[in-house]
KEVODREN-176895 format. One record per residue (C-alpha): residue in one letter; x, y, z. Coordinates in steps of 0.2 Angstrom, whole numbers, plus 5000, padded with zeros to 4 digits. Each point is the difference from the previous one (the first is absolute). Example, Ala and Ser with C-alpha at 12.3 -4.5 7.8 and 13.67 -1.06 7.14 Angstrom:
2
residu | east | north | up
a | 5062 | 4978 | 5039
s | 5006 | 5017 | 4997
//
This chain:
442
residu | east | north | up
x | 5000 | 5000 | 5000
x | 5006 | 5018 | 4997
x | 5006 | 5009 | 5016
x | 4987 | 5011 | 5006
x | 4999 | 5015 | 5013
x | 4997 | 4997 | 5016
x | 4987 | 5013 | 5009
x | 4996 | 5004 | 5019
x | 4990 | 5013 | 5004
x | 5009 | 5008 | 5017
x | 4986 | 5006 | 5012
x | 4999 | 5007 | 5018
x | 4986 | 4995 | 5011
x | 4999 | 5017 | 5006
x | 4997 | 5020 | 4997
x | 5013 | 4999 | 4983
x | 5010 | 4991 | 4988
x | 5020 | 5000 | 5000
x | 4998 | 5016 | 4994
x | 4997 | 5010 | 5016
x | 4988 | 5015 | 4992
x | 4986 | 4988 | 4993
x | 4986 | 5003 | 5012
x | 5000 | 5019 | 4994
x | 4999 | 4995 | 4982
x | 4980 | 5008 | 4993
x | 4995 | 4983 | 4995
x | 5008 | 4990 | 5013
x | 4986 | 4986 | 5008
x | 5003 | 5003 | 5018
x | 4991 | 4987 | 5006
x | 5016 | 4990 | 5005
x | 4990 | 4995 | 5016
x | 4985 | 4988 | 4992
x | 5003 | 4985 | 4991
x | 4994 | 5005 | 4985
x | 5015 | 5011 | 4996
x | 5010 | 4986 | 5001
x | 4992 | 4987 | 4988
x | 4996 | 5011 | 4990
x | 5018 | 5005 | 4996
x | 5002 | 4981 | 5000
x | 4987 | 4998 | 4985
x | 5008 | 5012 | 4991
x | 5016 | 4993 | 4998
x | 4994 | 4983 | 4998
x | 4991 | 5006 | 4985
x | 5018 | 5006 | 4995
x | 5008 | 4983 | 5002
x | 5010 | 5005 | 5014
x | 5013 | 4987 | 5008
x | 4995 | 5006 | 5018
x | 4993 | 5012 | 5010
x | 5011 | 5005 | 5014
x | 5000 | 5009 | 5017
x | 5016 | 5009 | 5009
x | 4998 | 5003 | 5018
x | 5007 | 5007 | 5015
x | 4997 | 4995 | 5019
x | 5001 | 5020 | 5005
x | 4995 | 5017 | 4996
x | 5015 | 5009 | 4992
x | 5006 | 5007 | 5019
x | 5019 | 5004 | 4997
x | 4997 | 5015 | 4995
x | 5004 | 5012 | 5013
x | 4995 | 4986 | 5012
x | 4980 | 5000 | 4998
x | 4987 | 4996 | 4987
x | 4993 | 5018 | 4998
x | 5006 | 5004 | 4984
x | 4995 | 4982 | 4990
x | 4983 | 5002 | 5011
x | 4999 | 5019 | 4994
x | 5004 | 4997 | 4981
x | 4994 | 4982 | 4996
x | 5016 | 4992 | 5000
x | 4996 | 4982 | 5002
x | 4992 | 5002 | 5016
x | 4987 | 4988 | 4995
x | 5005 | 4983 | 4998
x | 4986 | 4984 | 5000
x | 5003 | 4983 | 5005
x | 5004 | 4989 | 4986
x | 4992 | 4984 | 5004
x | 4983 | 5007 | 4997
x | 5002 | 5010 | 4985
x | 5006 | 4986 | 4990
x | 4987 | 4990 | 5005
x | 4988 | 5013 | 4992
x | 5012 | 5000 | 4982
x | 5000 | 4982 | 5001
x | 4981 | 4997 | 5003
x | 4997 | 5014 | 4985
x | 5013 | 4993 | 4988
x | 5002 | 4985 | 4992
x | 5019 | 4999 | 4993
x | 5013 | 5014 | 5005
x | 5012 | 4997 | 5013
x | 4998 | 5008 | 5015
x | 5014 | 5002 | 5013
x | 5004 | 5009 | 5017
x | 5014 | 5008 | 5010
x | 5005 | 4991 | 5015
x | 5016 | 5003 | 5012
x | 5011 | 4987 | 5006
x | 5006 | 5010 | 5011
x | 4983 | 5003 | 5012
x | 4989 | 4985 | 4994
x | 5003 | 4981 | 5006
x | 5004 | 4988 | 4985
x | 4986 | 4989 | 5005
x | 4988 | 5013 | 4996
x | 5005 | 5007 | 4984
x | 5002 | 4982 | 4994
x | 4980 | 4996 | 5005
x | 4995 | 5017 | 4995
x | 5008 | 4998 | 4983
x | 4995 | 4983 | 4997
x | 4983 | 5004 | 5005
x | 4999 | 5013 | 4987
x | 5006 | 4990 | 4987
x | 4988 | 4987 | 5004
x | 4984 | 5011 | 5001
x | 5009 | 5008 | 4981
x | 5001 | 4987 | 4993
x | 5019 | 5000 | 4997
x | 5002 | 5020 | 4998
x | 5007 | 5006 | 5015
x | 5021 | 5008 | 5003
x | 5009 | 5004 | 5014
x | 5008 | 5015 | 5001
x | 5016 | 5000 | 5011
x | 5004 | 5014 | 5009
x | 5013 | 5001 | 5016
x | 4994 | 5018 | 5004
x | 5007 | 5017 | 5001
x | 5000 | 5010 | 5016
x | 4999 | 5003 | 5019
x | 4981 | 5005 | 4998
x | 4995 | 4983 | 4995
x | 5012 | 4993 | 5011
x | 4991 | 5008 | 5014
x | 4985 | 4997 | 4997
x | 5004 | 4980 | 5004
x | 5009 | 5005 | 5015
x | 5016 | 5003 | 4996
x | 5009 | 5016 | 5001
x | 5011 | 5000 | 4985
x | 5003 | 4989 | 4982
x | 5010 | 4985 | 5000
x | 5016 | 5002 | 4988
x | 4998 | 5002 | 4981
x | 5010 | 4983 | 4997
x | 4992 | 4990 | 5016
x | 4983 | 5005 | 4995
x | 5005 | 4991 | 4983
x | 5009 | 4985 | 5011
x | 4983 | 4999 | 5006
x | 4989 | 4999 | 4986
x | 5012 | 4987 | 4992
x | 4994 | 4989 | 5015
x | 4983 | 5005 | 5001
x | 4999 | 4992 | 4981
x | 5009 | 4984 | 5004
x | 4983 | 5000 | 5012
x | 4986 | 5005 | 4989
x | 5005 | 4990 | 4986
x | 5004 | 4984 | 5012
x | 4982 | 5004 | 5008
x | 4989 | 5002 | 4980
x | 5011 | 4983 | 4999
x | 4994 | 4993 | 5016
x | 4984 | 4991 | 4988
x | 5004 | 4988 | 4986
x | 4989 | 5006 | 4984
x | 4992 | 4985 | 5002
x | 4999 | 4997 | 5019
x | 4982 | 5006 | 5000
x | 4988 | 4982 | 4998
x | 4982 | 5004 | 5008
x | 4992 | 4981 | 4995
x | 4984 | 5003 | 5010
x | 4996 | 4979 | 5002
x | 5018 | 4997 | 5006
x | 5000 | 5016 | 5011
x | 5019 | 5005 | 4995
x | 5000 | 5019 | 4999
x | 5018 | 5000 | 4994
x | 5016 | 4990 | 5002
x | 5010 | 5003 | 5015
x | 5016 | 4995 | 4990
x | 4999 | 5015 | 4987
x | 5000 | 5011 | 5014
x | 5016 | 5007 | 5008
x | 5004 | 5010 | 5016
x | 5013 | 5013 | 4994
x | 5010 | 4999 | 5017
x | 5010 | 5017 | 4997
x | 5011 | 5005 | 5014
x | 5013 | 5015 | 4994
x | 5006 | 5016 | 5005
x | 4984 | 5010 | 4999
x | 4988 | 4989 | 4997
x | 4992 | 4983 | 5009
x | 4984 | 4992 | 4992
x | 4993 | 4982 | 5001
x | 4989 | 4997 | 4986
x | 4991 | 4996 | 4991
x | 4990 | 5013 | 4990
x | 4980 | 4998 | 5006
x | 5000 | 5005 | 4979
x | 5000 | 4986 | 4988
x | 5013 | 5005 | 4985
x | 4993 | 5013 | 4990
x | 4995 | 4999 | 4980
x | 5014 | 5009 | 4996
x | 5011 | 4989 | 5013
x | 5009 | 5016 | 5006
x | 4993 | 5020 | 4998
x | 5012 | 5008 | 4988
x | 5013 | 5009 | 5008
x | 5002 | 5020 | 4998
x | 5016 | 5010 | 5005
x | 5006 | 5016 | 4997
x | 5018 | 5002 | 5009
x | 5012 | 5011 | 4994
x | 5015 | 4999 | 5010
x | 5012 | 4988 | 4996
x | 4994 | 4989 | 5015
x | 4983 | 5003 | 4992
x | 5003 | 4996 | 4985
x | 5009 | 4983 | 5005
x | 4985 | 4995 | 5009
x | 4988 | 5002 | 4986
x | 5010 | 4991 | 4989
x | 4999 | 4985 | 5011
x | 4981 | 5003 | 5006
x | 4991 | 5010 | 4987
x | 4988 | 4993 | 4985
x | 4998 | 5021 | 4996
x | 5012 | 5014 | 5004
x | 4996 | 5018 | 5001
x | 5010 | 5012 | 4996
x | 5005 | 5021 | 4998
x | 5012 | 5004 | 4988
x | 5002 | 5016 | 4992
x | 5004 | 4998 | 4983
x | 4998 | 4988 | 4986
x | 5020 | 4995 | 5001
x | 5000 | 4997 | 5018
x | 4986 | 4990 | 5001
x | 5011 | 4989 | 4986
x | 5013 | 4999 | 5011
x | 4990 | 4997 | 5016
x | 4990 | 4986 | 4989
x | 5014 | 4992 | 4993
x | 5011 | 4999 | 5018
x | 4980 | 4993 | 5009
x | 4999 | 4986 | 4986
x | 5019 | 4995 | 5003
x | 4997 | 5002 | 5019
x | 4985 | 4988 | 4996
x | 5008 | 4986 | 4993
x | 5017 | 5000 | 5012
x | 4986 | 4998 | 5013
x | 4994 | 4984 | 4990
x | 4985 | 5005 | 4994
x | 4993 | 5001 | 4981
x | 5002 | 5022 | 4995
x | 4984 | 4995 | 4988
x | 4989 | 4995 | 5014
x | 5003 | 5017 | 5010
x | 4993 | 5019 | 4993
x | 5009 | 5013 | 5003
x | 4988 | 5015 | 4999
x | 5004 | 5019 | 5001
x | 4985 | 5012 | 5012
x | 4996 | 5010 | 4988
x | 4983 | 5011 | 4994
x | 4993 | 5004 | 4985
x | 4991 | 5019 | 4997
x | 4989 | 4996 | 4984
x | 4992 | 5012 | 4989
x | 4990 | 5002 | 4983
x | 5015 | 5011 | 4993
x | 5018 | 5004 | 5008
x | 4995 | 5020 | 5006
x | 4985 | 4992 | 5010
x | 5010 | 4987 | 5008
x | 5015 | 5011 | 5005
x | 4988 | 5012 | 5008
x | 4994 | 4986 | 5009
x | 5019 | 4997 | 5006
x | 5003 | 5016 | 5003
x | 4985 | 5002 | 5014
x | 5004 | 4983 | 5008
x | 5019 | 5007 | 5003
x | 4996 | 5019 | 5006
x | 4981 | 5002 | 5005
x | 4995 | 4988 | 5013
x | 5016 | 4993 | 5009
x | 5003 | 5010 | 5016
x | 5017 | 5001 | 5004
x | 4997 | 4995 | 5018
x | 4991 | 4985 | 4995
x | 5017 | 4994 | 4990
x | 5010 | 5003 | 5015
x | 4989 | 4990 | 5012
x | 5000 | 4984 | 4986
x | 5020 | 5002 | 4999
x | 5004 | 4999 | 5016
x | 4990 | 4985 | 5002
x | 5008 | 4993 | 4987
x | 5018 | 5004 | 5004
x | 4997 | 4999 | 5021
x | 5007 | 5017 | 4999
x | 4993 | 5017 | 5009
x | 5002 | 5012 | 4987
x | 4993 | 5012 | 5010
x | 5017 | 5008 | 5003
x | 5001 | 5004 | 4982
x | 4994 | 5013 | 4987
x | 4993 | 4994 | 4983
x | 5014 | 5008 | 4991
x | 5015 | 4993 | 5011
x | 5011 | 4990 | 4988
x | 5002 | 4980 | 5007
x | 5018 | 5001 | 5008
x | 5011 | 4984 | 5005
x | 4996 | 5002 | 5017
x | 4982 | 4996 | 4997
x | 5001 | 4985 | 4987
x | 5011 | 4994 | 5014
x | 4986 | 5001 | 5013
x | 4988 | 4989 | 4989
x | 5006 | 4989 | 4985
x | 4981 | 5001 | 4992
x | 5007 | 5021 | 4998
x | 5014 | 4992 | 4992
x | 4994 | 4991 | 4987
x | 4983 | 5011 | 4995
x | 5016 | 5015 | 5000
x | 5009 | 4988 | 4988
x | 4986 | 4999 | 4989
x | 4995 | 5015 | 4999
x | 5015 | 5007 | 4997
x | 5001 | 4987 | 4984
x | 4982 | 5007 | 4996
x | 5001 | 5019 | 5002
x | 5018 | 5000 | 4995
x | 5005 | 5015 | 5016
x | 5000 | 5002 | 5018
x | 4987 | 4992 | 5008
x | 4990 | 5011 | 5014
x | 4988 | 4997 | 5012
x | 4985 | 5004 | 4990
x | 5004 | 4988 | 4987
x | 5001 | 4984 | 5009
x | 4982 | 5007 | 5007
x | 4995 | 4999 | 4983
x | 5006 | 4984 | 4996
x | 4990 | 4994 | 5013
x | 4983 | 5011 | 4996
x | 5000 | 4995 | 4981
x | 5012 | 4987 | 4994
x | 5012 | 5011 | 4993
x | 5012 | 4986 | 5000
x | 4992 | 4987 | 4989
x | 4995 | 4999 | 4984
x | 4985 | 5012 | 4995
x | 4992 | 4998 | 4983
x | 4990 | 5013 | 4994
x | 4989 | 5002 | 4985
x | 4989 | 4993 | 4988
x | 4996 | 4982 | 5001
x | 5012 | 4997 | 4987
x | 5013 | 5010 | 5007
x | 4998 | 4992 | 5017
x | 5002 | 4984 | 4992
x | 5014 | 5004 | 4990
x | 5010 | 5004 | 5017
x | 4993 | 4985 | 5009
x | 5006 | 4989 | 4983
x | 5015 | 5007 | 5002
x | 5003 | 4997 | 5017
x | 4994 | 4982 | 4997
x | 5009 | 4995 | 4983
x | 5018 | 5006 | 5006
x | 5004 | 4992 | 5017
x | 4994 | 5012 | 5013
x | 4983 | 4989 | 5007
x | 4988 | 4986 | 4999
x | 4986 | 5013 | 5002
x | 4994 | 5013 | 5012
x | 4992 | 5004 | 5017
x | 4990 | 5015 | 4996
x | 4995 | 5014 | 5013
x | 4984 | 5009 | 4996
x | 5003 | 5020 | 5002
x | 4980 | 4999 | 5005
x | 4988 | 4988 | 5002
x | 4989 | 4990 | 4992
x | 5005 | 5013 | 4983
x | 5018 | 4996 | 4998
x | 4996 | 4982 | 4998
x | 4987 | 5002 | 4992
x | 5007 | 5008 | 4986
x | 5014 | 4990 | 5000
x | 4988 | 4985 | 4996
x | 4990 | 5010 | 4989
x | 5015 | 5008 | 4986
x | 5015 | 4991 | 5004
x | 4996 | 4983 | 5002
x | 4992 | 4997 | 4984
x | 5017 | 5007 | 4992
x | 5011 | 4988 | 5008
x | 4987 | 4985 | 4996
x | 5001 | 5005 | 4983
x | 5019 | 4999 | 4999
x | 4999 | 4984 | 5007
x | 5010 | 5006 | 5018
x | 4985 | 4996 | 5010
x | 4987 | 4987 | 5003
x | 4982 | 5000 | 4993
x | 4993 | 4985 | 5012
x | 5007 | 4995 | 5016
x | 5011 | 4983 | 4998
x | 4991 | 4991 | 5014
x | 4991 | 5003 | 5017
x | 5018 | 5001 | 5013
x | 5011 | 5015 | 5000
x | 5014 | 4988 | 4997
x | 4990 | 4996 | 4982
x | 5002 | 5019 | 4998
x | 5017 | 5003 | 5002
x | 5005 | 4981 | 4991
x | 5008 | 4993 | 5014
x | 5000 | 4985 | 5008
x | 4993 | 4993 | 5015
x | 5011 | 4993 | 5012
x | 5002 | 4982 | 5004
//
């Protein structure tokens, strides 16, 4: 089969998308607190084809900054987040084929839970559900559980590595065929084809089994998006889809080509894992409307303060003691290694000093990834691009405003990229893995 796009819409159960100005937008549906929101979003992208439907979460309001939640509160900057279990359930119950997946911490969440949660999901799905893993970023969510400061970037990932060898063991804990239920005999299942795990490490001690039976997909597909080298290491030995944020087409290249060979020294097919940029689209019927559209989602409706509050969440750094226009010095990449590499990147992108108020930015709108812009067939030229000359498998896409963005997206672009033959018209079968053609595990 030709190789096609992978797509994942990239959602927020809360007040905004990634893109922190959303909820001001003039059309923006800002019923982010009913369920109908939700599925209907899911609808859409499922008429689209869409790989997955996916949600990013955090276990704190954005509280860095200057020590208190007022500004994210004041300005809508993610102060609103749902709990994940339950919106799913509503996509799946109002969807029939996208994937649907969820951001859970393997920091502040039990391995026995996530692996029952997730299993569950995929069962009640039918095979659709992903697991996106996240080790968390700051002291907020780290007091919110009771502890008074973040573990270490590379022991938070020490961590997680275990807290795999756990789940995976526990979806394993069932033979595919351990389930019997023979009514005249009595026999439920066979004791045999069910395992206790029996886990005792440095973090972690669990017994087993699952109370799940193995899932139709045997295991939720795997989502990772870590960008350090520590990061980067873990996803290629865990990941079935890798997230990225590159700032230009030949970095990406780079970045794709070193994740693939990063894949395979890990022992694991480069093909059975997508490499996919965050990315949005801003689609109009000619190029002038469309830019318009671009240029009101970078100046009209992100409030400085509200990109400050998201940044220091994201780097666990006050930058409170800073004015917007202070130029990032070596003293303060040295006090955080996430100021560091955004810096990096942004210097690569901008191509001059990096202050303050740009790495806000990056934050508010994405400056950092790839943005098309344009007419259907312009934006599919750049995505084609992107696709056809070794940056990505596909793309998470970030809506600057809900439902519209996606909507649009579904309605001009996709029908272009269908026609050139880089995207699916029907869904292979009914399981994510169907989707993203890769295999179930044994």
């Amino acid at each position: 089969m030709t190789r096609q796009l992978t797509l994942v819409g990239f959602m927020q159960a809360g007040n905004v998308t990634v893109y922190s100005g959303s909820w001001r937008y003039p059309s923006a549906d800002l019923g982010f607190l009913t369920m109908d929101y939700y599925t209907r979003i899911g609808k859409v992208l499922e008429d689209g084809k869409f790989d997955c439907v996916f949600f990013d979460d955090r276990l704190a309001m954005p509280g860095v900054y200057g020590g208190s939640v007022a500004e994210a509160v004041r300005y809508g900057a993610r102060p609103v987040k749902l709990d994940l279990t339950a919106v799913l359930g509503g996509i799946i119950a109002a969807t029939s084929r996208i994937g649907v997946g969820a951001t859970y911490s393997t920091t502040y969440y039990p391995p026995f839970h996530v692996a029952r949660t997730f299993a569950t999901l995929d069962h009640l799905s039918g095979g659709r559900v992903a697991w996106n893993v996240v080790t968390s970023v700051n002291d907020s969510e780290a007091q919110n559980f009771g502890v008074d400061s973040h573990m270490d970037h590379d022991e938070r990932y020490d961590k997680a590595d275990e807290f795999l060898q756990v789940v995976t063991a526990l979806w394993d804990s069932w033979d595919d065929d351990a389930l019997i239920m023979d009514r005249e005999s009595g026999t439920f299942a066979d004791p045999a084809k069910v395992r206790e795990v029996n886990h005792k490490g440095r973090y972690f001690s669990v017994r087993g089994p699952l109370t799940v039976p193995r899932t139709p997909q045997g295991r939720p597909v795997i989502l990772q998006a870590g960008a350090s080298g520590r990061g980067r290491e873990f996803a290629a030995a865990w990941a079935d889809m890798i997230f990225t944020g590159d700032p230009g087409l030949e970095v990406a290249r780079q970045h794709y080509r070193e994740q693939k060979e990063q894949i395979a020294a890990a022992g694991r097919d480069p093909d059975d894992v997508k490499v996919l940029p965050m990315a949005y689209a801003v689609v109009g019927e000619t190029q002038a409307i469309a830019e318009e559209k671009e240029r009101l989602f970078l100046n009209a409706y992100v409030h400085p303060m509200a990109s400050l509050a998201l940044l220091s969440e994201l780097l666990n750094y006050d930058f409170a003691k800073h004015d917007l226009d202070d130029v990032v010095t070596g003293e303060m990449m040295a006090a955080s290694g996430g100021i560091r590499s955004l810096a990096i990147a942004q210097r690569q992108h901008l191509g001059r000093e990096v202050t303050v108020r740009d790495l806000a930015a990056h934050r508010a709108t994405l400056l950092q990834g790839p943005r098309f812009v344009g007419t259907a067939t312009a934006v599919a030229d750049q995505m084609e691009e992107w696709f056809t000359t070794g940056a990505c498998d596909g793309f998470v896409l970030a809506a600057t405003h809900l439902p519209g963005a996606f909507e649009e997206f579904v309605r001009m672009v996709v029908p272009e990229l269908q026609r050139r033959g880089l995207f699916r018209r029907e869904y292979a079968g009914p399981t994510l893995r169907d989707h993203l053609g890769i295999a179930r595990p044994r």
